[in-house]
DRENBA-218903 format. One record per residue: x, y, z of N, C-alpha, C in turn. Coordinates in steps of 0.1 Angstrom, whole numbers, plus 2048, in hexadecimal, padded with zeros to 3 digits. Example, Ala and Ser with C-alpha at 12.3 -4.5 7.8 and 13.67 -1.06 7.14 Angstrom:
((884; 7C7; 84E); (87B; 7D3; 84E); (884; 7DF; 84E))
((880; 7EA; 847); (889; 7F5; 847); (881; 800; 84F))
//
This chain:
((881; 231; 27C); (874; 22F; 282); (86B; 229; 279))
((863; 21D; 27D); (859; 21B; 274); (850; 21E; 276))
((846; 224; 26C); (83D; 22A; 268); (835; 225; 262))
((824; 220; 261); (81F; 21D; 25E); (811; 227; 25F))
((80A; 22A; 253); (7FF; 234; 255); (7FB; 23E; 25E))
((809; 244; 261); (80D; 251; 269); (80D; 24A; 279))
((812; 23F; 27B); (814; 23A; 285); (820; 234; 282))
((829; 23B; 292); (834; 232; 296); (833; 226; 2A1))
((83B; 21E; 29A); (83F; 210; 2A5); (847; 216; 2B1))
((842; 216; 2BF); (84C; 216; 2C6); (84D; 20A; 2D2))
((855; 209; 2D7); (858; 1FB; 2E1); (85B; 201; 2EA))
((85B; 1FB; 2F7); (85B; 1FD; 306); (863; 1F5; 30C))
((872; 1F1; 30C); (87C; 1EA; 314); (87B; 1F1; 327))
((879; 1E5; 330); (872; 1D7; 32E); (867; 1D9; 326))
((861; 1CE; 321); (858; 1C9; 31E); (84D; 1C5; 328))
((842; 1D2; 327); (839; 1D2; 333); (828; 1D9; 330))
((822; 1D2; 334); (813; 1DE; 32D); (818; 1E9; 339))
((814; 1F5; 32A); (815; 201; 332); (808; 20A; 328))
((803; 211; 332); (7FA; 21E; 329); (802; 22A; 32A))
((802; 233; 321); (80A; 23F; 31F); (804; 248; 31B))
((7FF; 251; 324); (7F7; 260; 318); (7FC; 26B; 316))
((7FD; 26C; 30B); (806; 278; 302); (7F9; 280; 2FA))
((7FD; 28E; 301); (7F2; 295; 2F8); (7E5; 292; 2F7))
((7DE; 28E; 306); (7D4; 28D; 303); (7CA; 280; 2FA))
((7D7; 276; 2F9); (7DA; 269; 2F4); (7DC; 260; 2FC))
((7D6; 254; 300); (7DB; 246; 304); (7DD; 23C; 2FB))
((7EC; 238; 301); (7F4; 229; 2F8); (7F6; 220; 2FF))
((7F0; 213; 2FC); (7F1; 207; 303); (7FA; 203; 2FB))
((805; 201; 305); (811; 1F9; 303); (810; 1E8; 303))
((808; 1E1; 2FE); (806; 1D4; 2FF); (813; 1C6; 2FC))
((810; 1BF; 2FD); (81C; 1B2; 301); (81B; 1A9; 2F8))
((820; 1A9; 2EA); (81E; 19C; 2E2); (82D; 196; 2DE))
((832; 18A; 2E0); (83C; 181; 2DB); (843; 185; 2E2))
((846; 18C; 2EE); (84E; 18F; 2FA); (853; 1A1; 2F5))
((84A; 1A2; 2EE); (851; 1B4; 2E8); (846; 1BB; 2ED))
((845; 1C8; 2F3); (83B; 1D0; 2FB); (83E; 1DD; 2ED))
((833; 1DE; 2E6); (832; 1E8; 2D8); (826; 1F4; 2D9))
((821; 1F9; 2D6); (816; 200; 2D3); (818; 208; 2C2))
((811; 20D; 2BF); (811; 216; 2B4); (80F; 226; 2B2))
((814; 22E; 2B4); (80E; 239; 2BA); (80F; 243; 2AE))
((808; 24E; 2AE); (807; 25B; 2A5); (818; 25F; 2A5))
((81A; 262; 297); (82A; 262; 296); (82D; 273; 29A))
((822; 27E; 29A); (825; 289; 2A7); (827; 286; 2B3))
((81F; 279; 2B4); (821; 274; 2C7); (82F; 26F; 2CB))
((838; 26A; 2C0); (842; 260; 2C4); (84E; 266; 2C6))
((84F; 275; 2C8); (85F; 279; 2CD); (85B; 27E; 2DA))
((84C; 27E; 2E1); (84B; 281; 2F0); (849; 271; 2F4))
((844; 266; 2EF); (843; 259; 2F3); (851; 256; 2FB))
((85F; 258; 2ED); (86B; 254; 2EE); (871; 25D; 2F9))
((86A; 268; 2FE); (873; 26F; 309); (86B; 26A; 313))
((863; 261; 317); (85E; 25F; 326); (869; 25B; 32A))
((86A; 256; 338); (874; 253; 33C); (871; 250; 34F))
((875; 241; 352); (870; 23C; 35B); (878; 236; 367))
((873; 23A; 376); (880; 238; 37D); (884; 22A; 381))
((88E; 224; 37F); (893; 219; 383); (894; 213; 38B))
((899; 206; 392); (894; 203; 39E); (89D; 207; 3AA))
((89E; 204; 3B3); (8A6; 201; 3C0); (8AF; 211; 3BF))
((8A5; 21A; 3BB); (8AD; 226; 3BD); (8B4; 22D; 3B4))
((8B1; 227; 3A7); (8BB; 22B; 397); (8B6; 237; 395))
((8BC; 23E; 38E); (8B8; 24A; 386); (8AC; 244; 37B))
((8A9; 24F; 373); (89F; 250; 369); (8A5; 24A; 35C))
((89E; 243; 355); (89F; 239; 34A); (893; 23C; 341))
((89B; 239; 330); (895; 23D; 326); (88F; 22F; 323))
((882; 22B; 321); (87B; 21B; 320); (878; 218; 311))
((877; 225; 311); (871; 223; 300); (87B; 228; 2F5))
((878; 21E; 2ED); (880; 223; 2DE); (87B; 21D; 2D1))
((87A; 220; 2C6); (879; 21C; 2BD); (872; 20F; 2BA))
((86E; 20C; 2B1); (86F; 1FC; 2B2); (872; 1F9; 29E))
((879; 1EC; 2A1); (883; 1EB; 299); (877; 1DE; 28F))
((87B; 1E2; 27F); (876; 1D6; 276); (873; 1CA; 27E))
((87D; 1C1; 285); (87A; 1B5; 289); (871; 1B2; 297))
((871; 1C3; 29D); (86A; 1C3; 2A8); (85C; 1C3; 2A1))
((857; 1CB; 297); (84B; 1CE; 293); (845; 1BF; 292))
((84E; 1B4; 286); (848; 1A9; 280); (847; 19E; 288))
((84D; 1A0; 292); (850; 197; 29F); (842; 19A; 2AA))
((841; 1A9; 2AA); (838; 1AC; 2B6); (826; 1AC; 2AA))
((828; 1AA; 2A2); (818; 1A8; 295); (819; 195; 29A))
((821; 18B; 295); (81E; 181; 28C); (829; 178; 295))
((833; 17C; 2A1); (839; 173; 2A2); (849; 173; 29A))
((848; 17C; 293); (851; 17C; 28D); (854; 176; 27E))
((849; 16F; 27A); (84B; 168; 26D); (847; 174; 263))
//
C-alpha cells in the first residue's frame, strides 16, 4: 500500500467520481488521467477496501476498490511522467 503522510492511495475500478464516508469522513474519489484515486487516512483504508457495490443487470456484490499501485499514484498526480 502506498503511504504517504499517514495517507493511503486507494483507487476505485471503474473509474468513477464517487464520495465515500468512513467514520464520520468524506472521500472524493476524483478522475485524473482516466484513474479515479483519493487519498485517505491509512485507519480508513481497510473499511474503504471492504465497500462493496452492486453490479449491473442483476450481479451480485463487487469489491471496487483496491489499492493503488506506484504507477497508478504517478500517473493519477502528473500523468504519469
Amino acid at each position: 500500500m502506498i503511504v504517504k503522510d499517514g495517507l493511503a492511495a486507494i483507487k476505485r475500478i471503474p473509474p468513477r467520481v464517487k464520495i465515500v464516508r468512513v467514520n464520520g469522513t468524506d472521500y472524493l474519489f476524483r478522475i485524473q488521467h482516466n484513474i479515479s484515486m483519493c487519498w485517505v487516512k491509512e485507519e480508513d483504508a481497510p473499511s474503504v477496501l471492504a465497500i462493496r457495490e452492486k453490479g449491473c443487470c442483476g450481479g451480485g456484490m463487487h469489491s471496487v476498490f483496491t489499492e493503488a499501485l506506484d504507477h497508478d499514484v504517478r500517473r493519477w498526480h502528473n500523468g504519469g511522467r
